[in-house]
N, C-alpha and C positions, 0 to 999 in steps of 0.2 A: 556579533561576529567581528569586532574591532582586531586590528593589526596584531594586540597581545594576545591573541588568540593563535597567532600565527607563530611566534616566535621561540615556542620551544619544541616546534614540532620535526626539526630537523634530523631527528634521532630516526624516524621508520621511514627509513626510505621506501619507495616502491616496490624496488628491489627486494624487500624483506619477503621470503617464507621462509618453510619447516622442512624443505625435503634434505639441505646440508650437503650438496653434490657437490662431486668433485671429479677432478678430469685431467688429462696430459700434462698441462701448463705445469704441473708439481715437478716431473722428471726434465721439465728442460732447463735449461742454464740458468742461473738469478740473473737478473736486471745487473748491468755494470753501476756500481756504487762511489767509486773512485771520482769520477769528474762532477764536479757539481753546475750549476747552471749560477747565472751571473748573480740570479735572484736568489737571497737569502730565506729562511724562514720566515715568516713576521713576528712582529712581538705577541704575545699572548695565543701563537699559531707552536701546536703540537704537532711534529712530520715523523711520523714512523712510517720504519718497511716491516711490513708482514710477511715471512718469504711464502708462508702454505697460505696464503689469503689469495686467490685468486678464480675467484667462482660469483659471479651474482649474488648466489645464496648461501656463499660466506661471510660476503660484505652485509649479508641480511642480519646471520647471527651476531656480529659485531655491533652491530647498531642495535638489538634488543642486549647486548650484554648492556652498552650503554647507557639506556635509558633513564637508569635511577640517577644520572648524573645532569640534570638543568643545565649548569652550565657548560656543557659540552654542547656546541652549535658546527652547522656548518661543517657539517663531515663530507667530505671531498675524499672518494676512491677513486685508484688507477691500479684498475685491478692490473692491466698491464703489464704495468712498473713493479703491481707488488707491494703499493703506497697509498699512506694514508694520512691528510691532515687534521685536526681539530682545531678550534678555535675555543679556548677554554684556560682559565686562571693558570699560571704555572703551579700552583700551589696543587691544583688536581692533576695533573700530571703522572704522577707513583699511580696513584688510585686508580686511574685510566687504565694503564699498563696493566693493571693488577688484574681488572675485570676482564679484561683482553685476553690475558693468560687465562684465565680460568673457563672461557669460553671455546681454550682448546688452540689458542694462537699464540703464539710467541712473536715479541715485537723489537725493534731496534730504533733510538733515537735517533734521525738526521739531523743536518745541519742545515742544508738545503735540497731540495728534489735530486734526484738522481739525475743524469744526463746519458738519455738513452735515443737510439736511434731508434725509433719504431716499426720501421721496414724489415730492419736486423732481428728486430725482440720476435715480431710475429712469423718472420722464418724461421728462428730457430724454436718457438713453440711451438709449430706445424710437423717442423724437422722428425721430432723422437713419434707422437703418434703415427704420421704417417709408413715411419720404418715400423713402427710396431703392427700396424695393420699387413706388411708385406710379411713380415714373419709368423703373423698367425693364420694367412692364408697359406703360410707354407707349411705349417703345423698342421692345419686340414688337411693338405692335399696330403701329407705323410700318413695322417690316419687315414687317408680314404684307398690309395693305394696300394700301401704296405700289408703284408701279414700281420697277423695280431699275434704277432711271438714279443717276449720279452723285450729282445732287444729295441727292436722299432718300439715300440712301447715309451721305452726310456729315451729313445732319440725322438721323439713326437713331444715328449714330458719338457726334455732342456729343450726344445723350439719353444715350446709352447712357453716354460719357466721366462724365456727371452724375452717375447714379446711383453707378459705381463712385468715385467721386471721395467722394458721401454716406456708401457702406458704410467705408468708409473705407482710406486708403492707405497705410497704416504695415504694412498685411501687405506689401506689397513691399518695403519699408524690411526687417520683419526675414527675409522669405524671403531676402531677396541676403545678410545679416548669417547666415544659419542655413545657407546653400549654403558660403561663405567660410570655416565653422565646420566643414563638413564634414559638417553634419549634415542628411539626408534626413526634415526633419518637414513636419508640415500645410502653415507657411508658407510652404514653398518648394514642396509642390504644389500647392498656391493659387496662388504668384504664377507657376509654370509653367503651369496651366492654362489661368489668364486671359488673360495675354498671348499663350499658342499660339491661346486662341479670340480674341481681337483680331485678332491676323496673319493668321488664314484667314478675318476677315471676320465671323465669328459674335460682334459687337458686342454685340448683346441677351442672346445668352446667358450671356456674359459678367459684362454686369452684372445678370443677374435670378440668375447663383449668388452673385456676389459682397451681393445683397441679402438670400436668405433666409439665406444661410450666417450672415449679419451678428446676423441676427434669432433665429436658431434656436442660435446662442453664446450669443447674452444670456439666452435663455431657461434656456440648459440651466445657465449661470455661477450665475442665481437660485434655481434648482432646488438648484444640490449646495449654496449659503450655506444654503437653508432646512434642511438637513442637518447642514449643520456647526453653525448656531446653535440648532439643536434644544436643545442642551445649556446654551448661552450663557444661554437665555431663563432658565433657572432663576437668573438674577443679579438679574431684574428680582421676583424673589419676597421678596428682602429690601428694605424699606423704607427710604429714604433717610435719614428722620429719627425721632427717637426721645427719647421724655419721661423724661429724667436730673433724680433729685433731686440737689435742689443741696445746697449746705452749711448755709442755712438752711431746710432743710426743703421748700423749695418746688420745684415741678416746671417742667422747661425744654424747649421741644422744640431736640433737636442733631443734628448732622448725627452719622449711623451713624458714621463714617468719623473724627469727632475724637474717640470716646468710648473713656475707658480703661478696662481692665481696673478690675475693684475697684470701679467705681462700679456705683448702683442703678439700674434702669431700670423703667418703668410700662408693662406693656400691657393696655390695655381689652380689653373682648369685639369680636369680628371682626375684631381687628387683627394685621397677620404682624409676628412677631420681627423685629427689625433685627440683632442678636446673638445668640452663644452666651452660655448662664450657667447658674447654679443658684439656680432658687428660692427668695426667701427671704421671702416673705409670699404667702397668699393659696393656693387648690384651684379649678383646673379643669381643662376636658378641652383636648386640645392637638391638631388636625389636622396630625400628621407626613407623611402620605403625601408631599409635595414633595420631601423627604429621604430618608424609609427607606421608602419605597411602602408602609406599612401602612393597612390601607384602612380601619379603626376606628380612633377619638380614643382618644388613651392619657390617664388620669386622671395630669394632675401635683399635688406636695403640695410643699413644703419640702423642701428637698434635692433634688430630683429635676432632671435637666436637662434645658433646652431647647434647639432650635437656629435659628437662623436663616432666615428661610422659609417657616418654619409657622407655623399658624394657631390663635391666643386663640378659643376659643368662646364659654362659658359663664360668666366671672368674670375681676375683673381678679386680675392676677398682679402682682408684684413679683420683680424677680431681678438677682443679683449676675454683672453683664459677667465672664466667665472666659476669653474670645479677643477681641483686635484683630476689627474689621470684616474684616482680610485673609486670617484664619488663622480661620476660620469652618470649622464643618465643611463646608457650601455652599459656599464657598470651595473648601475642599481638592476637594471632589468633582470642581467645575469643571476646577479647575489641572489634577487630575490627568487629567481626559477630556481634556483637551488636548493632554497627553504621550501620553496612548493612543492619538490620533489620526495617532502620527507613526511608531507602526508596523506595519509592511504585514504583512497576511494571507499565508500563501503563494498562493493562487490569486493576491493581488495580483501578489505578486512573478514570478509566471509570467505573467500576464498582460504586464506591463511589459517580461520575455525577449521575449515573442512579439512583442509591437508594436513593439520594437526591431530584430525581422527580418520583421516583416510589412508596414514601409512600404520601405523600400528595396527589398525584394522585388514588390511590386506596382509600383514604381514601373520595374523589370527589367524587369516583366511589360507596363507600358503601352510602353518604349522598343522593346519585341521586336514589338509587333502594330504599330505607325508603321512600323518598318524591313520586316518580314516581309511583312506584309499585302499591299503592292502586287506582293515579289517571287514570293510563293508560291502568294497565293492571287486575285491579280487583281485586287486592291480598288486604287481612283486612292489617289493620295497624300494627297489631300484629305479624302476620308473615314477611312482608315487613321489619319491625324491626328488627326479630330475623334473619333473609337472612344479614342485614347489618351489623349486630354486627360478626357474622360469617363469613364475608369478611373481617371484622377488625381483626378476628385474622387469617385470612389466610393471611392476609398482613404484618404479617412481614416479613423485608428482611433483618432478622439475616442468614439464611440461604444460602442467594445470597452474602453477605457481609463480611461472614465470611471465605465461599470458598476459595477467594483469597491469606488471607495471612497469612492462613494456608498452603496453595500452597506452597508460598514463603518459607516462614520461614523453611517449610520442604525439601524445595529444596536448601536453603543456608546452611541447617547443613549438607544432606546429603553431599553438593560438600565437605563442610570443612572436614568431615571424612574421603573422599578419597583425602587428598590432596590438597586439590583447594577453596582458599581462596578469595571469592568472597566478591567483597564492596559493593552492593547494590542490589537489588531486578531488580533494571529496567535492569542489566549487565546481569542478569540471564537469564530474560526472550529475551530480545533480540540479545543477541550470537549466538540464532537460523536462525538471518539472515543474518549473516556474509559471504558476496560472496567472501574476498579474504584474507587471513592471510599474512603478512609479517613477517619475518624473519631475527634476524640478525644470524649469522655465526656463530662468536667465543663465546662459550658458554652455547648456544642455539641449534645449530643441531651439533656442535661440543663438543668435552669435554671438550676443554678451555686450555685443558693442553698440553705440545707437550709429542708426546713418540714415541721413536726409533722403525721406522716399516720398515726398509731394511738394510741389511749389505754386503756389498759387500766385499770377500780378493781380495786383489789383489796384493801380496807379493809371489814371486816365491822362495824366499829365504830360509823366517822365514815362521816357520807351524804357522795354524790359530791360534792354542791354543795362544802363546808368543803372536801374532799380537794382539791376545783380550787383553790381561792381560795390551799391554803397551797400550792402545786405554782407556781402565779402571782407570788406573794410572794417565793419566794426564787430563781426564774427569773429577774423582773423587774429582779432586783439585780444582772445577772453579766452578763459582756460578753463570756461564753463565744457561740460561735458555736451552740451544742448548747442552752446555756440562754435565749440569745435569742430561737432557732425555737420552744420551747417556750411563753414567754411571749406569741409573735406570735401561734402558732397559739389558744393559749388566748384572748387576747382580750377581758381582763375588765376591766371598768370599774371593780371597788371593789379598793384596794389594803392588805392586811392589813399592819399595825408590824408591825418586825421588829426584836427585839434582836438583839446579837450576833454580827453577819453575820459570816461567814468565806469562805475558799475555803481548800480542800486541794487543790493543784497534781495535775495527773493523777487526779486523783479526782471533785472536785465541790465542792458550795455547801452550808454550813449555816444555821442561824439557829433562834434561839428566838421562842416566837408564843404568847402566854397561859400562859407556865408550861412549855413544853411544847418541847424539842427535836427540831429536824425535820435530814433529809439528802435531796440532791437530787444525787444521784451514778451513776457507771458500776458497772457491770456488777463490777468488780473491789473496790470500794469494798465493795460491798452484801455478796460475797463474804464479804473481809476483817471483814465485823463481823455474823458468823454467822448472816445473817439468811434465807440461798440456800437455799431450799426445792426437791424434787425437780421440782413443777409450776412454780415460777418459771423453775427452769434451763429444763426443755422450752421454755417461755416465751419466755426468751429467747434460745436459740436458735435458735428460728425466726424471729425476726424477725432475728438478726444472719446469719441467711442467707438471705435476700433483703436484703442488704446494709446492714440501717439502725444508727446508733446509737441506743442505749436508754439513756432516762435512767429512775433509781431512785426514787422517793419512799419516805421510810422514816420512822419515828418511833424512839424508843429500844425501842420492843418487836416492832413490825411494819412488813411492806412496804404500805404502804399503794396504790401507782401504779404505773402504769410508763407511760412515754412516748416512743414511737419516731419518731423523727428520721432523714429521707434528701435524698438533692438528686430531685427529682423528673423524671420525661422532659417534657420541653419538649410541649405538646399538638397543635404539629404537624411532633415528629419522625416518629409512627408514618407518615403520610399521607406526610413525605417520603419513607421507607425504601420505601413501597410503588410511588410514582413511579418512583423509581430500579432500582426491580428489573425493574418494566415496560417501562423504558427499555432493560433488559440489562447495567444496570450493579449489580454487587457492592460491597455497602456491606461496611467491615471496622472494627471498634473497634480504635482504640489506645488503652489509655490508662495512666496509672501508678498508678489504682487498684485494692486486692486483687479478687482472681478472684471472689469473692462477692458483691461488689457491682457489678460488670462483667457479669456473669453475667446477675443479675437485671436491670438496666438493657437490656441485649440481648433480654434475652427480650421484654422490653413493647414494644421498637422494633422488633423485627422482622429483628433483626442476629443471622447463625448463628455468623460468622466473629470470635470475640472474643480479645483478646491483650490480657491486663493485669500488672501491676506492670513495667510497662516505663519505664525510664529515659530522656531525649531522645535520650541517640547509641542505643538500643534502636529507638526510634520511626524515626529516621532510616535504623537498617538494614533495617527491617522496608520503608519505603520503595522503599527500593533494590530486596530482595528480590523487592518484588510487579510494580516494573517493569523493562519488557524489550521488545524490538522488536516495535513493532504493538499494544501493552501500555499503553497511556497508563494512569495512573495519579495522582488528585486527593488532596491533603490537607486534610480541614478543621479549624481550629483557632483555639483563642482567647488562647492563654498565651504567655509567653516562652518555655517547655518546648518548644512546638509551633514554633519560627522556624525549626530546622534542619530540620526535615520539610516545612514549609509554601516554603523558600526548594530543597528539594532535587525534592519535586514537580513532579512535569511540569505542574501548575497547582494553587496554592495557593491554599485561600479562605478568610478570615479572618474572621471575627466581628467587624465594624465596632461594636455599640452594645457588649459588654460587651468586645472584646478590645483587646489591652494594643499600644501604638503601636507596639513590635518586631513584635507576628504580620502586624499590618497594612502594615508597611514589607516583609516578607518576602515578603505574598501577593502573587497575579496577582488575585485579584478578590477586594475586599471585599464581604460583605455587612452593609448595611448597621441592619436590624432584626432580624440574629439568627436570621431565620426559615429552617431549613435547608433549605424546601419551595425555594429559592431556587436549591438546586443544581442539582437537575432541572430547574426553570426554564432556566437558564442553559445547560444542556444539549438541550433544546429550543429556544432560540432561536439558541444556536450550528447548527444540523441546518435551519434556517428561511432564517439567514443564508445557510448554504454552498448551502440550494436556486435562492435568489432570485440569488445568484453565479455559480451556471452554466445556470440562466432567462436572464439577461442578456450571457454571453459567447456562449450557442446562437444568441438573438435579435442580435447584434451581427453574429457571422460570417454567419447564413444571409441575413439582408436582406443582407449586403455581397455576397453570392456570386450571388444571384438576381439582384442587377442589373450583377456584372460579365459572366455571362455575356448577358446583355440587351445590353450596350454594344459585345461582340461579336459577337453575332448582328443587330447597326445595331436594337436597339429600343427604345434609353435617349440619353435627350439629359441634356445637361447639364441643366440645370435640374432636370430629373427625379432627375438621381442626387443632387444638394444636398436635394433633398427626401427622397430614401430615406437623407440621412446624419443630415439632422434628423430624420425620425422616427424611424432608431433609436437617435440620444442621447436622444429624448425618450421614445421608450418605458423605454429602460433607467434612467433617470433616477429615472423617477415607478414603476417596480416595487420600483427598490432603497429609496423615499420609502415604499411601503408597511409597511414596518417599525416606520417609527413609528407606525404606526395599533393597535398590538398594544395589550394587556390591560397596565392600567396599575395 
């Protein structure tokens, strides 16, 4: 399940089915094309306007026209605007266009986006159905009124003509283009419907479906955007421009977007990052949640890095630009929610079987009750007809079709808001059956870092205080990873001269301090120069089994210290292991750590199941081993060690703040702050997703079913079934939108 796996799946969006609806946005004014926005095209970026592209499940059909083209990535709709980007060779370019028209669209090259108000755009797409709705309720009431003499007839006919004329008439344009194509969607049982209710005379009804239909598209078109740019809005969290010092010294505000790597940047208190960097003047606290959903300020210092999006509190900061504006980790999060959005869940994928035999098949079903009805079972011709026209439009399955990846997309942005950086739709929906999580060690259920967690005196001489100070002293000096944690843990403000500093390789640190030779060494060192006492040994090995390394303090005559050094458990691995277990998933270590220090690390997590000194292709078969049909099986991991196990997993989750950019090209979902509590998460909200996914496919078919048999039993009018199709896209719509309302 490695990254290349991912990378050409940006073609099927969610978005994608078969029913081909269309709605009002046709008859209202184009998007203004004239003013462009500052930002140009990119290079190797294709920006067409589609002006009849404006439906969900147009932007569907677009995307299967594309599919046979690989190098078309990263397809970017605004149904909107009417706009479409691609990222794809200039060279494919015609060919694009080509398959676009043939799928029934007609395109336009841009230069740059359009420059639209969007307040303006969605008034005046609102504008024409909602007049068309007043005039075919005035169309009713003329037929319900009026005489049925000729004249009224014809003045019921041009109201009626009006309205359908407002909702707009490009769906008969592409219903005849989608019959010619062979293909049985919405718009050709639209434009079969209408016209069958014109010919028997039912003018009003006519146009009061063709107006809510008009109305209840745009609604629902806005509804899945607010889904799809749930994710998008995290673009507007990094600020545009940003206080770069210049060359002499003085500060400039620049725009995000011209600033280079290498150069310095200033952020005040309350102000979000415009870039990534690292710290190089100044301590405070740093609100990341926008990025890695950590819901407490993390203390920044010097070195330490920031990202993009998050929030200065308490001090200003100084820090050195270490990515472009475009290569941001907000940045990648985005790009990559984007690609994730382009592949289908399997309930999608079955959903999109079924609607592909569920309208042609209802559409059998309305042609048999026209033909049968009058011969088998007595009904005139008339009504038989208007019973099938009325199954025609109960038969869309925008409703059924659309549930899904609304689902999705609203369960891909909520994980990315909490952290959790999901690659595809099918990873979402199926982390709900993950019977076993594996685990590596260092990194992962630990903090990766070692830090001084025991100090023993053991100096009858010298008082503790002097013992710390010389233990400090020649720690201080060594850029041992053992003598570092020492030093950190210890934490002393006065630093004792030291002559003579040395190190002996595989042993340790020495140096002289008032006369007086000291050693700050291993376990093997202290051995070698005969100083291993019977209660030292015990000593020490008890602490080298609970896994730690010990470091020696010694003098030329006695052991004065000893100080024990481990990577510690992460504080909310225990609480994750316990999630997971309640969940009924098996946590299992892997790691290439000795069994001693595996051991004891398991024990404090809550992990029975432990395998150590395992090598990668070790890790990898251990993978294998554990999965098996009905078996799902997770890796989590943060090393290059960890790619082959994390890319062979049936879902791979990578450590985004400390793991190394292969683990994370390898996973199926990053996480983004490290926090393992994350997995469970992610496992609960894949089991949320798939509930709200068949809440909305139950809610689709049963309202479709309760008013087809209504349409046979004569107790559903048109109008009425437009209205059972609109409310069950808008129910399904706004359950699968609940998603985003989760714990952030």
């Amino acid at each position: 399940m490695s990254a290349l796996h991912h990378t050409n799946n940006a073609i099927a969006q969610p978005d994608e089915h078969s029913c081909g609806c269309d709605h009002a946005c046709n008859a209202s004014a184009k998007a203004p094309v004239g003013t462009e926005n500052q930002q140009s095209a990119r290079p190797g970026q294709l920006l067409l306007r589609v002006p009849a592209m404006d439906c969900p499940t147009e932007e569907g059909q677009i995307r299967r026209a594309l599919e046979r083209f690989p190098d078309a990535r990263r397809l970017s709709f605004d149904l909107a605007g009417r706009t479409l980007s691609i990222d794809a060779p200039s060279e494919a370019w015609p060919d694009i266009q080509s398959a676009i028209k043939k799928a029934g669209f007609d395109s336009e090259r841009l230069s740059a986006p359009p420059s639209v108000d969007t307040a303006t755009q969605l008034r005046n797409q609102f504008l024409l159905p909602i007049a068309a709705l007043v005039v075919a309720v005035v169309a009713e009431a003329v037929a319900y009124v009026t005489p049925e003499t000729l004249v009224w007839k014809l003045v019921g006919m041009g109201i009626a003509g009006v309205a359908i004329a407002l909702s707009g008439l490009s769906v008969f344009k592409k219903g005849l283009a989608a019959v010619l194509r062979g293909e049985l969607n919405i718009n050709a049982l639209m434009s079969v419907a209408v016209a069958g209710a014109s010919v028997i005379g039912q003018w009003p009804e006519a146009a009061m479906v063709m107006a809510l239909y008009a109305i209840a598209e745009l609604i629902e078109a806005r509804a899945v955007d607010r889904a799809r740019n749930a994710i998008k809005s995290l673009l507007e969290l990094s600020p545009e421009l940003a206080e770069v010092q210049q060359p002499n010294g003085a500060w400039l505000q620049v725009l995000a977007k011209e600033i280079q790597v290498g150069q310095i940047v200033r952020v005040r208190p309350g102000e979000r990052f415009a870039l990534d960097g690292k710290v190089t003047t100044g301590n405070s606290a740093v609100d990341q949640s926008p990025v890695t959903g950590e819901s407490m300020p993390i203390e920044k210092a010097p070195d330490d890095e920031v990202f993009a999006g998050t929030i200065n509190q308490s001090a200003a900061l100084e820090f050195e630009v270490t990515a472009p504006a475009s290569d941001t980790v907000l940045a990648r999060i985005i790009h990559a929610v984007e690609e994730a959005q382009g592949s289908r869940a399997p309930t999608q994928r079955f959903v999109d079987r079924f609607a592909a035999i569920y309208t042609p098949g209802v559409f059998v079903l309305a042609l048999a009750v026209a033909l049968v009805g009058p011969l088998a079972l007595g009904w005139t011709w008339m009504a038989s007809l208007y019973k099938a026209l009325v199954m025609l439009v109960i038969a869309c399955p925008c409703a059924l079709v659309i549930s899904t990846p609304v689902t999705v997309v609203s369960g891909l942005a909520a994980a990315a808001r909490r952290g959790i950086l999901i690659k595809g739709g099918a990873y979402l929906e199926e982390a709900r059956k993950l019977k076993a999580v594996a685990l590596d060690k260092t990194g992962t259920v630990t903090e990766g870092r070692p830090k001084l967690v025991a100090q023993v005196i053991l100096s009858k001489v010298l008082p503790e205080p002097d013992v710390l100070r010389i233990a400090y002293a020649l720690a201080g000096r060594s850029d041992h990873p053992v003598s570092k944690a020492v030093a950190t843990g210890l934490a002393l403000t006065e630093q004792l001269d030291v002559q003579d500093f040395g190190a002996e390789a595989g042993r340790g640190v020495y140096g002289t301090m008032a006369g007086h030779n000291y050693v700050l060494g291993n376990h093997r060192w202290i051995h070698d120069r005969g100083q291993c006492s019977t209660e030292l040994e015990a000593l020490l090995a008890e602490h080298e089994r609970q896994g730690r390394t010990v470091a020696v303090l010694a003098n030329q005559e006695t052991v004065l210290a000893m100080f024990a050094v481990a990577d510690t458990i992460k504080a909310s691995s225990q609480e994750a292991i316990r999630e997971m277990l309640k969940l009924g998933v098996t946590p299992i270590m892997l790691t290439g750590d000795n069994p001693a220090t595996a051991a004891s690390i398991a024990a404090q997590a809550g992990i029975t199941d432990v395998r150590a000194n395992l090598l990668p292709q070790e890790k990898l078969d251990a993978i294998r081993t554990l999965a098996g049909p009905g078996h799902l099986v997770a890796m989590v991991g943060d090393g290059i060690n960890d790619a082959p196990a994390l890319a062979t997993a049936d879902i791979g989750f990578a450590m985004g703040s400390a793991g190394t950019h292969i683990a994370m090209e390898a996973a199926d979902v990053v996480i983004m702050n490290d926090d393992l509590r994350r997995v469970p998460e992610t496992i609960r909200l894949s089991m949320q997703t798939h509930a709200v996914l068949w809440q909305n496919i139950t809610l689709a078919l049963g309202i479709k079913l309760i008013f087809l048999l209504l349409a046979i039993f004569d107790n559903a009018t048109m109008w009425m079934a437009v209205f059972a199709d609109m409310g069950a896209s808008l129910l399904v719509v706004f359950n699968g939108l609940r998603l985003l309302k989760g714990r952030r």
